[in-house]
TORNU-431272 format. One record per residue (C-alpha): residue in one letter; z, y, x. Coordinates in steps of 0.1 Angstrom, whole numbers. Example, Ala and Ser with C-alpha at 12.3 -4.5 7.8 and 13.67 -1.06 7.14 Angstrom:
REM TORNU-431272
R;aa;zz;yy;xx
R;A;78;-45;123
R;S;71;-11;137
This chain:
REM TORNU-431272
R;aa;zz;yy;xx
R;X;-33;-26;46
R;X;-48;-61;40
R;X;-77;-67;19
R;X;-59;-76;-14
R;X;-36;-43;-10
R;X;-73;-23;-8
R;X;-84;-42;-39
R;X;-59;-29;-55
R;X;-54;4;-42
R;X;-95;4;-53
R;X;-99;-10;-85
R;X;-68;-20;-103
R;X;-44;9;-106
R;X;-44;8;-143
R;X;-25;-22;-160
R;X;-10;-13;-190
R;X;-32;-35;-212
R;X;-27;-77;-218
R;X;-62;-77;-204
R;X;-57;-59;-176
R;X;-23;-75;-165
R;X;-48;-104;-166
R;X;-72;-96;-147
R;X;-43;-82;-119
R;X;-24;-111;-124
R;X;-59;-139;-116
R;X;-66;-115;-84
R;X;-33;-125;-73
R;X;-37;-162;-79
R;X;-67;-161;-57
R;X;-49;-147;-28
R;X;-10;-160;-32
R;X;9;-190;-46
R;X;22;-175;-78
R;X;37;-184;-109
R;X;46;-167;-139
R;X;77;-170;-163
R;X;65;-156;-198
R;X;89;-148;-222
R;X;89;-125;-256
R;X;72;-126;-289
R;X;70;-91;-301
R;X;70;-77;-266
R;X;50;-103;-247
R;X;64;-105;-207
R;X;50;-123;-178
R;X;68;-122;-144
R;X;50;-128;-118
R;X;70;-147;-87
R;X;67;-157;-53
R;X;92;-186;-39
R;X;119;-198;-58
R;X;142;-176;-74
R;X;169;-204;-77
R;X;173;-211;-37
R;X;168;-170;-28
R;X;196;-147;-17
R;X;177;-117;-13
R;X;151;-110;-42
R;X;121;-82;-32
R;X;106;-67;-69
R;X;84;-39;-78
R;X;71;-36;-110
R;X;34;-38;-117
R;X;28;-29;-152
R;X;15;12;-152
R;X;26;38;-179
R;X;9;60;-211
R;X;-10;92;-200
R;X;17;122;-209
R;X;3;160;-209
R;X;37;167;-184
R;X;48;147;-156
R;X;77;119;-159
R;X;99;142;-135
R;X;129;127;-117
R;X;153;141;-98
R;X;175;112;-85
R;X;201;132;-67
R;X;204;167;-85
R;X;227;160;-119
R;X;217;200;-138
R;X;176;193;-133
R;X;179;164;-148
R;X;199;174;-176
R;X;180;206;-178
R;X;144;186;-179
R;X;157;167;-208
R;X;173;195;-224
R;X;133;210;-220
R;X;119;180;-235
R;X;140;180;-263
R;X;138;215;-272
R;X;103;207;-271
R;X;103;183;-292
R;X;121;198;-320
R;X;97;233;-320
R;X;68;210;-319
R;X;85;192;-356
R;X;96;229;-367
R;X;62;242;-364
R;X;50;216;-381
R;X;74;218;-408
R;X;69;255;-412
R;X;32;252;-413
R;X;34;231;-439
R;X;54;248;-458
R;X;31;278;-456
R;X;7;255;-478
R;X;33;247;-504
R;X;34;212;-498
R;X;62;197;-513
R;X;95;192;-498
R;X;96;155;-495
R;X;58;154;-485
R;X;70;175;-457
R;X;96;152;-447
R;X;73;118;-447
R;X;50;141;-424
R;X;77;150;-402
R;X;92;116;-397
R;X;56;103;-393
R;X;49;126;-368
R;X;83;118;-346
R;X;74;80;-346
R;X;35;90;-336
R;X;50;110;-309
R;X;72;81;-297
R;X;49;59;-301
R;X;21;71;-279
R;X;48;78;-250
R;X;57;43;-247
R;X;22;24;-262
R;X;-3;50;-256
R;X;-37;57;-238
R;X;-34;42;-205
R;X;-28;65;-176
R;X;-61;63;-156
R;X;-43;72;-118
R;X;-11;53;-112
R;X;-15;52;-74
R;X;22;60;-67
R;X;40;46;-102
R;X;35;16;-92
R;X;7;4;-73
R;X;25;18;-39
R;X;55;-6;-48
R;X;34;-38;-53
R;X;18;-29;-22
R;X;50;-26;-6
R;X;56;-61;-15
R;X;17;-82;-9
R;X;21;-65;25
R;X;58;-82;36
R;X;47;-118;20
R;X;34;-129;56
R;X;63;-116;70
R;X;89;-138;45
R;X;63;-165;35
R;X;88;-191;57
R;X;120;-179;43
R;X;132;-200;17
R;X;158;-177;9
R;X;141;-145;-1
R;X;119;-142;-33
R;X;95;-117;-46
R;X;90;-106;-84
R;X;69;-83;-101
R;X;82;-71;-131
R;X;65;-63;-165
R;X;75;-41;-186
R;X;96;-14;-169
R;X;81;7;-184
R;X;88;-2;-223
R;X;125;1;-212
R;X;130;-25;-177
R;X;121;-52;-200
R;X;109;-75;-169
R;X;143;-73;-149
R;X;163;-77;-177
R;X;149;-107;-183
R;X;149;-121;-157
R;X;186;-117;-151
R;X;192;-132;-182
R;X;168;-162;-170
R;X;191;-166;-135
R;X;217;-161;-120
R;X;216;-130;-101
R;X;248;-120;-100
R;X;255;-130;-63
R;X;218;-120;-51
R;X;205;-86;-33
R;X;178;-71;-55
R;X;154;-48;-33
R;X;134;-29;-58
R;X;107;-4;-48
R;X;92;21;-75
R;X;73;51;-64
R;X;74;48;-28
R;X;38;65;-20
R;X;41;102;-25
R;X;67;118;-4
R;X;82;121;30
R;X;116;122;21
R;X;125;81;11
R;X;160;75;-3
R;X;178;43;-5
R;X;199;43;-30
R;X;226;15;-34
R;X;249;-1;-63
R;X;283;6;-59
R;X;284;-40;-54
R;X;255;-30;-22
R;X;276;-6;-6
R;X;291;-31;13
R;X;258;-29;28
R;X;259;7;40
R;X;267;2;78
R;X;236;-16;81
R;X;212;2;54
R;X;217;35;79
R;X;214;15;111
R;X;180;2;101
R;X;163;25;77
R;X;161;56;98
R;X;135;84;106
R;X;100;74;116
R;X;63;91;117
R;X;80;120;102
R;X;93;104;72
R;X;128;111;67
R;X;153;80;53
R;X;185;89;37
R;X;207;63;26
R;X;226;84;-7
R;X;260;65;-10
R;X;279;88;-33
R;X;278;117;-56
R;X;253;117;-83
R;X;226;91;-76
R;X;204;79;-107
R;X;171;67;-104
R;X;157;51;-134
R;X;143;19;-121
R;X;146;-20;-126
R;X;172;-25;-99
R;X;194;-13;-126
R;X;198;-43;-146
R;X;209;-60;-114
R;X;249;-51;-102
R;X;241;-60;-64
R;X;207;-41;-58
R;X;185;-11;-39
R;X;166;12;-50
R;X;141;25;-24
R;X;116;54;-38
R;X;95;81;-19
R;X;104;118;-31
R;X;93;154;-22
R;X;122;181;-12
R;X;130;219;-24
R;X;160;241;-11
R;X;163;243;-55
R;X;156;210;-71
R;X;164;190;-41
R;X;142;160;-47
R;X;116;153;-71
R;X;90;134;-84
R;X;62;154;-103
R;X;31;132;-107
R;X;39;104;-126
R;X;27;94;-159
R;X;-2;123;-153
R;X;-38;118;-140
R;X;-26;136;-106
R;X;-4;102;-98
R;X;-36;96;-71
R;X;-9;101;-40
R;X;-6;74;-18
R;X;5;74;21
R;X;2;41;39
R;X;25;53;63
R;X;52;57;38
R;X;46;18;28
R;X;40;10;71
R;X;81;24;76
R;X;94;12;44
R;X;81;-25;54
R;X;96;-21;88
R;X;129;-9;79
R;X;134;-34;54
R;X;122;-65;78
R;X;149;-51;102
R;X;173;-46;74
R;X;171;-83;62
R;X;169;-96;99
R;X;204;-81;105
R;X;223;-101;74
């Protein structure tokens, strides 16, 4: 990795904050020829942009800004419909006997009913609110530091094509904030959207397409194949969600790095905890490679 992916690796895996999507957002203007498009009052946004987004035909995003710390892990499982519908189900059940507990408990004291309603309501928006504003996860070296990696390492490759274009989104995680505005900014509509999101904990790295990107699919399994014992799969039909910005975008790839089980199939586990500290270079080195050959081919 250069020096600027070590720096960050290093010292800036937590941006949650204004301040410290400031202070990531100056280290880059001392190393590359950014810009940023701010947008939002409530929600303040700054995209951060390489090139010109106008002129591009291929657009290359990760996004940068890094999550609340969660007592559970974020998980995913992109591919495997019943765990994810069972993990929510979980969260949800939790959820509600964490507010009945509380209900009952105060009703042990005799508080009144309504009290015990303002309470309750209260404690459902605290709840909320700290999962989306909350203390700042401390480790995010995989969600997403890996994926803006991914992208500082392939500038040199693409600085002299005027038709590709790299973003870094704010916001995904307040609800893909970043990418949605941005395709309300430009046209994208004709555009490939490369997003990568979580691609530095696993050795099993999907590629996951729009059904607009399929078009694509001779190609994405010519070029993004097995290397250093990382194993690609390109997953073209059947269930396929994973949460990401490339959603907001109907000609896009999503490219994450997962673990596999016989039982969950794959997973993520470590995001939005303090263990998010996994982080393979190799998984960026074959993901970089793949995708330069990918694009060459077009």
């Amino acid at each position: 990795m250069n020096k600027l992916s070590q720096e960050i690796l290093a010292n800036y895996q937590r941006r949650k904050s204004f301040k410290e999507k400031t202070a990531f957002i100056n280290l880059l203007q001392e190393h590359l020829p950014i810009h940023i498009e701010s947008s939002g009052h409530i929600i303040k946004n700054r995209n951060i942009i390489i090139g010109n987004i106008e002129k591009a035909k291929i657009i290359l995003t990760a996004h940068y800004d890094t999550c609340a710390w969660l007592p559970f892990p974020n998980l995913c499982f992109p591919t495997n419909l019943w765990m994810m519908l069972l993990y929510n189900f979980f969260i949800i059940l939790l959820f509600i006997a964490f507010i009945t507990i509380l209900r009952l408990g105060l009703w042990a004291f005799n508080i009144d009913e309504f009290l015990i309603d303002i309470i309750a309501d209260m404690a459902v928006l605290i709840i909320i609110y700290a999962t989306i504003f909350g203390y700042p996860n401390k480790h995010n070296a995989n969600d997403n530091t890996s994926g803006i990696i991914t992208l500082i390492e392939m500038i040199d490759h693409f600085k002299d094509h005027e038709d590709i274009a790299f973003v870094f989104f704010d916001n995904e995680e307040k609800g893909l904030i970043g990418s949605s505005r941005l395709n309300k900014q430009h046209f994208t509509k004709a555009k490939l959207i490369i997003n990568y999101d979580c691609v530095g904990d696993g050795d099993h790295i999907l590629v996951i397409p729009s059904k607009a990107a399929l078009t694509y699919l001779p190609l994405l399994k010519q070029h993004y194949t097995d290397q250093y014992n990382k194993k690609f799969k390109v997953i073209a039909a059947g269930f396929r969600l994973y949460p990401s910005d490339q959603m907001n975008f109907k000609n896009s790839l999503a490219i994450a790095a997962f673990n596999r089980n016989k039982l969950l199939g794959y997973y993520l586990d470590k995001i939005h905890t303090n263990k998010d500290t996994s982080f393979d270079p190799k998984n960026i080195e074959v993901i970089i490679a793949s995708t330069i050959n990918f694009i060459n081919s077009l």
